[in-house]
PyMOL Python script that loads the backbone (N, CA, C, O; Angstrom):
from pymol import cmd

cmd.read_pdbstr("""\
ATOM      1  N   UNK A   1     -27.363 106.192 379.421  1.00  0.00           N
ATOM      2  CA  UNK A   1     -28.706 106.770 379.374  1.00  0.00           C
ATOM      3  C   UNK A   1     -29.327 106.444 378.029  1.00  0.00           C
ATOM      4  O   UNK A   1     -28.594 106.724 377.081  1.00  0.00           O
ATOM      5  N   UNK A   2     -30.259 106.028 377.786  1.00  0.00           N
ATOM      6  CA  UNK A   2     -31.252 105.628 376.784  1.00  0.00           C
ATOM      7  C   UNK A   2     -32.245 107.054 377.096  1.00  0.00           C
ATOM      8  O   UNK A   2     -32.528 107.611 378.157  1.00  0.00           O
ATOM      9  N   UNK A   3     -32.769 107.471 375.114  1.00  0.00           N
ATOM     10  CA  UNK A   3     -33.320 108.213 375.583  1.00  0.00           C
ATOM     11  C   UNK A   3     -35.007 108.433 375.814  1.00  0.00           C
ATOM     12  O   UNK A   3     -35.538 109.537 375.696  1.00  0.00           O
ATOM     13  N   UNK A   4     -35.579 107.471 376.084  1.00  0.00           N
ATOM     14  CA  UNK A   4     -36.385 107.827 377.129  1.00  0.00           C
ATOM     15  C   UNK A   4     -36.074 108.345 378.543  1.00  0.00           C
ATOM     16  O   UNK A   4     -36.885 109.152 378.998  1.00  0.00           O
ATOM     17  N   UNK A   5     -34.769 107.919 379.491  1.00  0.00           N
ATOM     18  CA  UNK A   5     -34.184 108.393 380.072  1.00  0.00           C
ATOM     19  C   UNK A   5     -34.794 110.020 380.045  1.00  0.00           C
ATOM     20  O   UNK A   5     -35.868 110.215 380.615  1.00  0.00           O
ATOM     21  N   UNK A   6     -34.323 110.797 379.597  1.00  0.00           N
ATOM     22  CA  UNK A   6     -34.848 112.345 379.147  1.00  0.00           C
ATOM     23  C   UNK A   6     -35.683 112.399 379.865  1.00  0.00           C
ATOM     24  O   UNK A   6     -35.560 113.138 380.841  1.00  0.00           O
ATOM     25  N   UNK A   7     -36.824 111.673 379.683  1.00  0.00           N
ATOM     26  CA  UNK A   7     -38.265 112.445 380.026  1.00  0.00           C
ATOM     27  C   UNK A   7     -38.323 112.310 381.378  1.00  0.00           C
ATOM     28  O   UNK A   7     -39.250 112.919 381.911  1.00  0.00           O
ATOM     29  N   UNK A   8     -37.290 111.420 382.390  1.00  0.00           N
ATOM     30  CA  UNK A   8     -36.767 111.587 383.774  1.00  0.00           C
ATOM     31  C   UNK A   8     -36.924 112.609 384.283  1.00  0.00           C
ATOM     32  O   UNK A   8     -37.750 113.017 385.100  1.00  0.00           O
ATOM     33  N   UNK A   9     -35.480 113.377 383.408  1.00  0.00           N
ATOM     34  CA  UNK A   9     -34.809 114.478 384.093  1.00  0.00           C
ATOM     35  C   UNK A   9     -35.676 115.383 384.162  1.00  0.00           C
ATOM     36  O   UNK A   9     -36.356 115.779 383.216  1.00  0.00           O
ATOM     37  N   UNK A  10     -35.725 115.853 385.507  1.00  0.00           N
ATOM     38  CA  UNK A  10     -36.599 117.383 385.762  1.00  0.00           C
ATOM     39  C   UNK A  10     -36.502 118.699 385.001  1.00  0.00           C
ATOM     40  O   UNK A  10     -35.498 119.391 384.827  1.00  0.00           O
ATOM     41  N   UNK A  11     -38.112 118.963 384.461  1.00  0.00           N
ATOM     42  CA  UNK A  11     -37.890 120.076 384.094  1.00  0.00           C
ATOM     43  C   UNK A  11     -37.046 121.394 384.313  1.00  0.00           C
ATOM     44  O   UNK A  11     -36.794 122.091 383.330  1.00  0.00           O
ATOM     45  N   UNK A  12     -36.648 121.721 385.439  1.00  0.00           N
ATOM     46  CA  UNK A  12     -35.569 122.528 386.117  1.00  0.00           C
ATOM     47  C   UNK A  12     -34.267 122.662 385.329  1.00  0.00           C
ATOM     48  O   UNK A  12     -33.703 123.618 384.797  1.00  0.00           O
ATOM     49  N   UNK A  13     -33.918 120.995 385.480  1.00  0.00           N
ATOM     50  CA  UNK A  13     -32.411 120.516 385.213  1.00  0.00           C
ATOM     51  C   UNK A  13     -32.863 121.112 383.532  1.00  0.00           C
ATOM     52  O   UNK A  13     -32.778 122.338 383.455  1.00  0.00           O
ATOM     53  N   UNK A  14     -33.064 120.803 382.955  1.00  0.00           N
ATOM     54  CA  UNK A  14     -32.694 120.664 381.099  1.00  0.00           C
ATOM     55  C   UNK A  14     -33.215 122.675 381.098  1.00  0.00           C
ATOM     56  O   UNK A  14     -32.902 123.279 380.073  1.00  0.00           O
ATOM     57  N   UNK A  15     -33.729 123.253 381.895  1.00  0.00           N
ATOM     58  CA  UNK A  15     -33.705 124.919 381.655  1.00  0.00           C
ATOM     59  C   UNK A  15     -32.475 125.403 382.083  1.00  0.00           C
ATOM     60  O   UNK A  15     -31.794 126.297 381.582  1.00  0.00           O
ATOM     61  N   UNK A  16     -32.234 124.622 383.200  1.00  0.00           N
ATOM     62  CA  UNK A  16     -31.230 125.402 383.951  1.00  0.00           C
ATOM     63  C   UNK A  16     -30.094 125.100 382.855  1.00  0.00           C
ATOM     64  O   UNK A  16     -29.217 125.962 382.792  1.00  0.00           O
ATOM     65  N   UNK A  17     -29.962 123.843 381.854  1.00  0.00           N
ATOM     66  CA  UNK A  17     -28.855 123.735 380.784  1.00  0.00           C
ATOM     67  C   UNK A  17     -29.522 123.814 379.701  1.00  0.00           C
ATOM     68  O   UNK A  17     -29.465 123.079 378.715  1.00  0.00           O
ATOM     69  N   UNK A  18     -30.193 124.767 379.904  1.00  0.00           N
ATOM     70  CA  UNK A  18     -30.538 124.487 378.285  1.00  0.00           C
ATOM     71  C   UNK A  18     -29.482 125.227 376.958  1.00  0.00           C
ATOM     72  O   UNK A  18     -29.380 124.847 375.791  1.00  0.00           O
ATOM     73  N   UNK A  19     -28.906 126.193 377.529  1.00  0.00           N
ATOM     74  CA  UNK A  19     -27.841 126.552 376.507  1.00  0.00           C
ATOM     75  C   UNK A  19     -27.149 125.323 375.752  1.00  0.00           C
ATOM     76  O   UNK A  19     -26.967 125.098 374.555  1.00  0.00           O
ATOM     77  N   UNK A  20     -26.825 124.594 376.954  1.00  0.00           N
ATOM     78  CA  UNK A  20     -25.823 123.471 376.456  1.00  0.00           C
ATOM     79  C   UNK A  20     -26.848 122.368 375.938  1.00  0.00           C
ATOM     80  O   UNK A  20     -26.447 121.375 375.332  1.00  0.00           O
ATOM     81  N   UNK A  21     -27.841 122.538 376.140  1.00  0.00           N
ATOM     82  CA  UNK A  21     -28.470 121.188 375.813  1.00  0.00           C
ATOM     83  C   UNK A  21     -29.071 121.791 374.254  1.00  0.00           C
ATOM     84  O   UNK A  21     -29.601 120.900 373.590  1.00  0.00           O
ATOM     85  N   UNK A  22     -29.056 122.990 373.685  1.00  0.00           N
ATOM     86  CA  UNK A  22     -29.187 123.519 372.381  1.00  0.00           C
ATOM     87  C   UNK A  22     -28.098 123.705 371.925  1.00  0.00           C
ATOM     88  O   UNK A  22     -28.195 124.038 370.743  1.00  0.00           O
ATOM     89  N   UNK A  23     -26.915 123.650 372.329  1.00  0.00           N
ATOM     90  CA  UNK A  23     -25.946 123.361 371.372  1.00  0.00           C
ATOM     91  C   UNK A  23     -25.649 122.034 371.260  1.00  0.00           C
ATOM     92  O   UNK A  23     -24.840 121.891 370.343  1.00  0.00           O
ATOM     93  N   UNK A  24     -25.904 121.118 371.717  1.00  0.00           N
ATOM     94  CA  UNK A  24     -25.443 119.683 371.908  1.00  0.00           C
ATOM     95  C   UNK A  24     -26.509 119.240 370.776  1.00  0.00           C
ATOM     96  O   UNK A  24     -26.289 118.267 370.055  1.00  0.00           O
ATOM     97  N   UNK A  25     -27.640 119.997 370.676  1.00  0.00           N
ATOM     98  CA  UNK A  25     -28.523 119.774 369.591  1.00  0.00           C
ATOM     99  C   UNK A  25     -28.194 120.118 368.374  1.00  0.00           C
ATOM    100  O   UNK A  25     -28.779 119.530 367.465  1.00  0.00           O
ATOM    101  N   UNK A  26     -27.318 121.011 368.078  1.00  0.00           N
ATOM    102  CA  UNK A  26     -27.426 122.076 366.718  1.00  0.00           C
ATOM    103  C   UNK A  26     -25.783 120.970 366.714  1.00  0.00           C
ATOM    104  O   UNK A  26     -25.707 120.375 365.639  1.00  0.00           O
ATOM    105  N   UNK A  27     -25.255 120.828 367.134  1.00  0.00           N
ATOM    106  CA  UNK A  27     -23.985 119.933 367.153  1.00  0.00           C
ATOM    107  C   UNK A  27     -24.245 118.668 366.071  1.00  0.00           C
ATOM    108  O   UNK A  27     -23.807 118.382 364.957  1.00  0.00           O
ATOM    109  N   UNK A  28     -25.107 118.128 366.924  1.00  0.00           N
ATOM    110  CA  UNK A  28     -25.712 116.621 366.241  1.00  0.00           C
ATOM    111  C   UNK A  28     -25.757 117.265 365.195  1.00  0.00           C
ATOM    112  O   UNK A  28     -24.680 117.436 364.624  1.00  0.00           O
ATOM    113  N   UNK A  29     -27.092 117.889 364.533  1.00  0.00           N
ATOM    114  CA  UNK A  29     -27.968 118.645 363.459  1.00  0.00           C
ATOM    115  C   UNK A  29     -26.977 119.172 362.669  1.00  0.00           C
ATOM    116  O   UNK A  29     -27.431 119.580 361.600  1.00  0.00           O
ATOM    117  N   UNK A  30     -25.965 119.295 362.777  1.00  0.00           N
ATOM    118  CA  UNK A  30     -24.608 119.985 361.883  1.00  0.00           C
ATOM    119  C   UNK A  30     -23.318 118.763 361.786  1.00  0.00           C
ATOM    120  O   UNK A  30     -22.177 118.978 361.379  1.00  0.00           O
ATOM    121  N   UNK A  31     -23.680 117.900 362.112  1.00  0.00           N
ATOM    122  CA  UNK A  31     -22.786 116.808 361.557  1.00  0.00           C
ATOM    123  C   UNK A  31     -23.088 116.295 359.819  1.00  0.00           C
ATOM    124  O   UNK A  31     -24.233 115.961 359.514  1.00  0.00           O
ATOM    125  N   UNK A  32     -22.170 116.281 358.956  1.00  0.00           N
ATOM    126  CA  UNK A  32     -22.402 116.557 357.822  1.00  0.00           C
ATOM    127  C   UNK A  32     -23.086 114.942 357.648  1.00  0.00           C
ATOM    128  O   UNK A  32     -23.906 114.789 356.743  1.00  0.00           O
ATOM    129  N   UNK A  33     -22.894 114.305 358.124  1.00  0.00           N
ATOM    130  CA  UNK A  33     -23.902 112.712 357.722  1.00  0.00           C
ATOM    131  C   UNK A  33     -25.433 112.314 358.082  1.00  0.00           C
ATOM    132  O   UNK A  33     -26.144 111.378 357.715  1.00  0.00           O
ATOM    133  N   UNK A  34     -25.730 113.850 359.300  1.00  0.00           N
ATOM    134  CA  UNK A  34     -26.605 113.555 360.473  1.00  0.00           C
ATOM    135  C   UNK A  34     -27.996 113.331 358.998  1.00  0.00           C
ATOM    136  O   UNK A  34     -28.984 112.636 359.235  1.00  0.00           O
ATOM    137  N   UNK A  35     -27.851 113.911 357.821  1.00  0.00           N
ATOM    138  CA  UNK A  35     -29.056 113.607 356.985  1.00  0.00           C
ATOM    139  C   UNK A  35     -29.446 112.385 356.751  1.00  0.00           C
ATOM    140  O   UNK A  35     -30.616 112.005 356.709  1.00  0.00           O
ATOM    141  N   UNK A  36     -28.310 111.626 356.566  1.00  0.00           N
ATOM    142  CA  UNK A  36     -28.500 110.220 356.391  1.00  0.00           C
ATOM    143  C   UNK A  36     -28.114 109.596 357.749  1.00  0.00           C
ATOM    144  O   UNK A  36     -27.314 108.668 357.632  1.00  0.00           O
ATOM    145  N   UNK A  37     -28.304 109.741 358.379  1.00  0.00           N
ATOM    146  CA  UNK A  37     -28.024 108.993 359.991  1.00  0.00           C
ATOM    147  C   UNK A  37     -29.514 109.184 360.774  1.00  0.00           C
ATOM    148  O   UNK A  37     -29.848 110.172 361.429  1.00  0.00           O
ATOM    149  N   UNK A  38     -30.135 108.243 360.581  1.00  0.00           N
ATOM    150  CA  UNK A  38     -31.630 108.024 361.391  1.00  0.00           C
ATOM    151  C   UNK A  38     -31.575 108.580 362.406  1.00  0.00           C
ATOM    152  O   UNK A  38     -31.990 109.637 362.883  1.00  0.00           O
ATOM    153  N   UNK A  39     -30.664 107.243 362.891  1.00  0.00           N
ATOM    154  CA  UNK A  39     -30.443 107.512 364.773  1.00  0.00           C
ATOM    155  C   UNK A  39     -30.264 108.817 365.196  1.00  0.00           C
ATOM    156  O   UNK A  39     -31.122 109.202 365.990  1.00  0.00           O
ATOM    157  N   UNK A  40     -29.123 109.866 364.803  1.00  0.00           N
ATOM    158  CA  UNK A  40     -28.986 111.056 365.002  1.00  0.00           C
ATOM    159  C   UNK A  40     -29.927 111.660 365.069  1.00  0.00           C
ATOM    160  O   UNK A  40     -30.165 112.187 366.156  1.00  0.00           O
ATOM    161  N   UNK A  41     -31.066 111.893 363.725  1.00  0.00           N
ATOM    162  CA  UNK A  41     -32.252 112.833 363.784  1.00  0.00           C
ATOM    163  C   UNK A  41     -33.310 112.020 364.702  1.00  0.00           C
ATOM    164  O   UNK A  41     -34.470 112.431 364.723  1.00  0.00           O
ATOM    165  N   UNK A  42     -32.961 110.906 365.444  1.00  0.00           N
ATOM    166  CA  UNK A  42     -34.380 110.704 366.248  1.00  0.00           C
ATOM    167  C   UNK A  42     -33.527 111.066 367.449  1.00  0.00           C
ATOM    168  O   UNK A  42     -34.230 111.748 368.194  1.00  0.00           O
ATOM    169  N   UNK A  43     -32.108 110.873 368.043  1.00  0.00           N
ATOM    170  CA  UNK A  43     -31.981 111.176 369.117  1.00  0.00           C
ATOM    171  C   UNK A  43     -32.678 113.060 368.863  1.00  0.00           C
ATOM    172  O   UNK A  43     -33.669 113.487 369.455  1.00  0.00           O
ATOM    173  N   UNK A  44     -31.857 113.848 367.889  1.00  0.00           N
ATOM    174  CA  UNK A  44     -32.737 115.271 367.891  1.00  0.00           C
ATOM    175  C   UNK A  44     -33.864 115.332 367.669  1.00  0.00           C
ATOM    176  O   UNK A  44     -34.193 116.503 367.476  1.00  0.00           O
ATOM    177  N   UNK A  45     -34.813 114.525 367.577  1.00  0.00           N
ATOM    178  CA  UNK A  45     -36.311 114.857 367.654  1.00  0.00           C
ATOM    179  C   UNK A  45     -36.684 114.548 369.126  1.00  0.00           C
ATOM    180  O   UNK A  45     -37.314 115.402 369.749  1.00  0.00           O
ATOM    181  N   UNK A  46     -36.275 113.177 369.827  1.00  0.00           N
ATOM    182  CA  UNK A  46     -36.721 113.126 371.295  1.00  0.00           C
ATOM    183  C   UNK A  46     -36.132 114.480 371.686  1.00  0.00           C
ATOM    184  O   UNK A  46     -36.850 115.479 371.697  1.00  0.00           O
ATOM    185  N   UNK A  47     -34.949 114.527 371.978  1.00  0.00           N
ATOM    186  CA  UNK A  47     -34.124 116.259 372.551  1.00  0.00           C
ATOM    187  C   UNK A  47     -34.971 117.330 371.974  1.00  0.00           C
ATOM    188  O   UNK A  47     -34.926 118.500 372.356  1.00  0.00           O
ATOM    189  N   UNK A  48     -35.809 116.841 370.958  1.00  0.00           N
ATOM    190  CA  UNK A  48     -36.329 118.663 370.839  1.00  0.00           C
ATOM    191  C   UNK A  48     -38.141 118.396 371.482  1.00  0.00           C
ATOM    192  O   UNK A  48     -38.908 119.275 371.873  1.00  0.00           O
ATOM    193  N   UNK A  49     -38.310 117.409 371.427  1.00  0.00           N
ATOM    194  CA  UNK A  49     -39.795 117.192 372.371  1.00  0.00           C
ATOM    195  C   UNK A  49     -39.647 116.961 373.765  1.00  0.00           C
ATOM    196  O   UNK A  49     -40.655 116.676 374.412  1.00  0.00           O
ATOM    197  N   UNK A  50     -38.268 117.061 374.464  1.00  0.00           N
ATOM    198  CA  UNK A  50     -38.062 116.550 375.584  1.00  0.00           C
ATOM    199  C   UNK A  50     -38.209 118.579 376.127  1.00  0.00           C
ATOM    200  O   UNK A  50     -39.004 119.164 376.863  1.00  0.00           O
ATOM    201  N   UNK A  51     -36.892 119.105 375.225  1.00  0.00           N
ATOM    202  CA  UNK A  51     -36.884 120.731 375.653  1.00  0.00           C
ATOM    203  C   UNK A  51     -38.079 121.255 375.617  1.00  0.00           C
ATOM    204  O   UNK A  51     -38.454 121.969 376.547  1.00  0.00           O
ATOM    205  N   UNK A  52     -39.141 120.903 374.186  1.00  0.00           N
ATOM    206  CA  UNK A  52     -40.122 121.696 374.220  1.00  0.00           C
ATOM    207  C   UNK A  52     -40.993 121.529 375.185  1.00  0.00           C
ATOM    208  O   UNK A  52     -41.701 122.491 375.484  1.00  0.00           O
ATOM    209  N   UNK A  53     -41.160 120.100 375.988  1.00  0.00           N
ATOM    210  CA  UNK A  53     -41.679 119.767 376.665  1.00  0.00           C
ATOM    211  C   UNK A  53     -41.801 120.367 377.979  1.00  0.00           C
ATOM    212  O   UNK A  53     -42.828 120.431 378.655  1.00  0.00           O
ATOM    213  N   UNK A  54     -39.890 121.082 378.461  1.00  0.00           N
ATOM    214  CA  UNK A  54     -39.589 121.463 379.737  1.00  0.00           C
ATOM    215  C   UNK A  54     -39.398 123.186 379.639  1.00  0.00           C
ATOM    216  O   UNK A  54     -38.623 123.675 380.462  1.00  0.00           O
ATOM    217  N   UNK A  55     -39.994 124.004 378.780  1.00  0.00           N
ATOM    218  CA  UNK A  55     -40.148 125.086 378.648  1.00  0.00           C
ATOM    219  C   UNK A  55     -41.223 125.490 378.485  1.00  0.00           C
ATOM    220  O   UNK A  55     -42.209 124.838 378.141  1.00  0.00           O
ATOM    221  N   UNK A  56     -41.125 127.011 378.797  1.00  0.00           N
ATOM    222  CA  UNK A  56     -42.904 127.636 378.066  1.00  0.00           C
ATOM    223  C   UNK A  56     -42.663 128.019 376.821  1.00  0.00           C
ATOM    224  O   UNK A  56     -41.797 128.865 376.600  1.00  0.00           O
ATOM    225  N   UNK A  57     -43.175 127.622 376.123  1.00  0.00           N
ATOM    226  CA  UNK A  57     -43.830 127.952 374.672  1.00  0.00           C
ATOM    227  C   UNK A  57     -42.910 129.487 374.419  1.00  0.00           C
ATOM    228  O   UNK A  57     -41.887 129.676 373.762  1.00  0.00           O
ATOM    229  N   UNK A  58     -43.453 130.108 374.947  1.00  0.00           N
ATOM    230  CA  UNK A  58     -42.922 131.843 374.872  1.00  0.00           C
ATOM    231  C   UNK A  58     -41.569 132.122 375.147  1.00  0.00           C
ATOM    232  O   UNK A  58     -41.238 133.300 375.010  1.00  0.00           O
ATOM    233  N   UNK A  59     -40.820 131.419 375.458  1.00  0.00           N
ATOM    234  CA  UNK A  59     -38.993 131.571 375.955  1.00  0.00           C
ATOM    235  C   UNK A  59     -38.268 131.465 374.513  1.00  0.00           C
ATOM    236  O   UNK A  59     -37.987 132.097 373.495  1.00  0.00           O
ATOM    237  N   UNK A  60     -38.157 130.059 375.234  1.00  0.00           N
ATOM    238  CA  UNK A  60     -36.703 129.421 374.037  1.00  0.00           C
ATOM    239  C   UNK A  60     -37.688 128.261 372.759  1.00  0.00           C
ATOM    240  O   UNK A  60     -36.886 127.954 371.877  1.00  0.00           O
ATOM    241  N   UNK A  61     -38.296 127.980 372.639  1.00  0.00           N
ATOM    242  CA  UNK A  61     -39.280 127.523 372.026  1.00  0.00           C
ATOM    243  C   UNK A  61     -38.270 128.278 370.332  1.00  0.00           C
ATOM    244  O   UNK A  61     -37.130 128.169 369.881  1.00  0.00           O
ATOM    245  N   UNK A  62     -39.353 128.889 369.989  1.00  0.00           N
ATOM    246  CA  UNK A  62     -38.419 129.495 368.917  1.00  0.00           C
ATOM    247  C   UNK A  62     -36.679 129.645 368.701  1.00  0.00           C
ATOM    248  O   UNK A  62     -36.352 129.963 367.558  1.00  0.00           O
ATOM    249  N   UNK A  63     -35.903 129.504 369.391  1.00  0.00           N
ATOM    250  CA  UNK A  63     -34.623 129.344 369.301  1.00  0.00           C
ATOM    251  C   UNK A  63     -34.079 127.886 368.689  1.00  0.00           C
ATOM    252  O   UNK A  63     -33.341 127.759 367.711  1.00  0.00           O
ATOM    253  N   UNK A  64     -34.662 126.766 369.561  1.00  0.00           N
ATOM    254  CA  UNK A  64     -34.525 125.853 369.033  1.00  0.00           C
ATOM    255  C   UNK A  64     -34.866 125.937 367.299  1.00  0.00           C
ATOM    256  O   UNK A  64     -34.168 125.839 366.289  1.00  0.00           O
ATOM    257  N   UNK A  65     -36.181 126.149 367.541  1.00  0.00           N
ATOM    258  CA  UNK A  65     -36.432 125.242 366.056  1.00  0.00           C
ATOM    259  C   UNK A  65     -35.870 126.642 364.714  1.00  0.00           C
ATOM    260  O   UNK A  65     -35.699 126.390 363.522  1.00  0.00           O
ATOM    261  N   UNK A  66     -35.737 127.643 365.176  1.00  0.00           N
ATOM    262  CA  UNK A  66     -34.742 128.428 364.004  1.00  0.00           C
ATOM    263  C   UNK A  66     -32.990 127.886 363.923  1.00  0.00           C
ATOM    264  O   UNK A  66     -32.272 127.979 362.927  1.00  0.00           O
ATOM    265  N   UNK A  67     -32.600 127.314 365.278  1.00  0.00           N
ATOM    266  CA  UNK A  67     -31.810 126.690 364.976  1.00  0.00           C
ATOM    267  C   UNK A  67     -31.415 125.405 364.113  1.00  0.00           C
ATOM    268  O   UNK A  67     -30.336 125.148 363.578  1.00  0.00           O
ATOM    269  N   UNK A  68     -32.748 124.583 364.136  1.00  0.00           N
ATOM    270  CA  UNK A  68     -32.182 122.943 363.649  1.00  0.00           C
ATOM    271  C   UNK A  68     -32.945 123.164 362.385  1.00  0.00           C
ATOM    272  O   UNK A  68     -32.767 122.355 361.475  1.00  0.00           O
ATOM    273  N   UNK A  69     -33.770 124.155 362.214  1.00  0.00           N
ATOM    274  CA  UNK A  69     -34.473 124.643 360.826  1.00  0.00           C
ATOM    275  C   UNK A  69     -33.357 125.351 359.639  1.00  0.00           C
ATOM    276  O   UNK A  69     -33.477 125.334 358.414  1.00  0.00           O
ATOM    277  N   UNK A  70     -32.431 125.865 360.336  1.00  0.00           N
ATOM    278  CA  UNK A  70     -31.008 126.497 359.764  1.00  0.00           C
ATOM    279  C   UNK A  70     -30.692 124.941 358.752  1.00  0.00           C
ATOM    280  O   UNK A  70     -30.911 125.098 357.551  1.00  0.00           O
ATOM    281  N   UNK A  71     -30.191 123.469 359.195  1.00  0.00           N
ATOM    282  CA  UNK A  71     -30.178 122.496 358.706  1.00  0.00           C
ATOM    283  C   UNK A  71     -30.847 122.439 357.757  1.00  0.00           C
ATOM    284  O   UNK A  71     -31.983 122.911 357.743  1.00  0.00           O
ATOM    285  N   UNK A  72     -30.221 121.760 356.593  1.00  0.00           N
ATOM    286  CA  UNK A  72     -30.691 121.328 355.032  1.00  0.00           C
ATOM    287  C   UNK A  72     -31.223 120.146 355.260  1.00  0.00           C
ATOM    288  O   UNK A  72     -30.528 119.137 355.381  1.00  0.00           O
ATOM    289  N   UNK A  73     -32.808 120.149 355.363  1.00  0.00           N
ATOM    290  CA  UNK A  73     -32.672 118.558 356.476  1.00  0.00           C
ATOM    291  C   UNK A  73     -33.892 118.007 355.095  1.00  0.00           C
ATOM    292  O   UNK A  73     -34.384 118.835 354.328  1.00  0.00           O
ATOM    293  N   UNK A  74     -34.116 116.928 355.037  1.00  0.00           N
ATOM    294  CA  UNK A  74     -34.646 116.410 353.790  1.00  0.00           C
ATOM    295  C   UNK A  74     -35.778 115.422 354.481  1.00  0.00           C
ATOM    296  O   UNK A  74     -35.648 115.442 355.705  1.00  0.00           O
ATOM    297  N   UNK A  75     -36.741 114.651 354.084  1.00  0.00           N
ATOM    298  CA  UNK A  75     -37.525 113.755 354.661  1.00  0.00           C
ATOM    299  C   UNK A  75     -37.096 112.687 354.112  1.00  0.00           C
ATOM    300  O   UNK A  75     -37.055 112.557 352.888  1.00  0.00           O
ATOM    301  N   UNK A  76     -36.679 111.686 355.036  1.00  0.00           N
ATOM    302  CA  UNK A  76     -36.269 110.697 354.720  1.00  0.00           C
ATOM    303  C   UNK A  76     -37.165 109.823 353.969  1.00  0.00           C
ATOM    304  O   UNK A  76     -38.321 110.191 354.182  1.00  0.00           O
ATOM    305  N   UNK A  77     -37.105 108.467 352.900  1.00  0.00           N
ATOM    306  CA  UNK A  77     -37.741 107.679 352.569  1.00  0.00           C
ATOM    307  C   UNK A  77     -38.004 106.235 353.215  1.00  0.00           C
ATOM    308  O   UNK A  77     -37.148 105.507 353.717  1.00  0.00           O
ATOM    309  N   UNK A  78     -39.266 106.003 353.101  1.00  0.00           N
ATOM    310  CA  UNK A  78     -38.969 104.946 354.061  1.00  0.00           C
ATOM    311  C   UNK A  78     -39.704 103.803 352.708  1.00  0.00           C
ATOM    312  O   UNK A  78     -40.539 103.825 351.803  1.00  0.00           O
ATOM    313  N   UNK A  79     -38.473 102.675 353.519  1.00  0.00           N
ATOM    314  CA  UNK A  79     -39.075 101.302 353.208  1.00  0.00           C
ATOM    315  C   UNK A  79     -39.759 100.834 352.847  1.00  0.00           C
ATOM    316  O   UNK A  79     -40.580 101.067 353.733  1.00  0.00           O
ATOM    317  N   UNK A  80     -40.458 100.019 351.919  1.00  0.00           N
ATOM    318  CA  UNK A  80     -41.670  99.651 352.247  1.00  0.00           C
ATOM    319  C   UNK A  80     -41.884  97.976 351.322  1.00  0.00           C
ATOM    320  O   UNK A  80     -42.142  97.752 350.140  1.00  0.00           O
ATOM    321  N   UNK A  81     -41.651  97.095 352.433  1.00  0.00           N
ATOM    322  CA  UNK A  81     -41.216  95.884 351.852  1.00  0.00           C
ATOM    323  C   UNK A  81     -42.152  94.957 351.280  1.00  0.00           C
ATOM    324  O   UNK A  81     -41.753  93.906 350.779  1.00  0.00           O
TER     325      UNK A  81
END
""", "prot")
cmd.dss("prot")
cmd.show_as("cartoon", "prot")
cmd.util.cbc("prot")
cmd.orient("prot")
């Protein structure tokens, strides 16, 4: 699965897991390299626009992002050649 893939799966499916699909998030987000690992924080940015996408605002919305907000997360620098 590539993740555009994601934006497939039915809204249903990613509520009906969303427990697991917020820990599979806070998982990534707590890997001690994930700061310096691009790939990691973009697979968790599609996963967190994919959830926010398949919820209402008023649920789990806030869970997520107090979760991956818990993370010491830094803005990366970019390139510039």
């Amino acid at each position: 699965m590539v993740a555009g893939d994601l934006f497939n799966v039915p809204d249903h499916v990613i509520v009906n897991d969303l427990t697991d699909v917020v820990n599979k998030i806070l998982e990534i987000a707590s890997l001690p390299e994930y700061t310096r690992n691009d790939n990691d924080q973009s697979v968790v940015e599609i996963c967190i626009t994919r959830v926010t996408s398949a919820i209402s605002p008023a649920t789990s919305t806030p869970r997520v992002i107090r979760g991956c907000t818990r993370q010491h997360l830094r803005l990366s620098k970019c390139n510039k050649a």
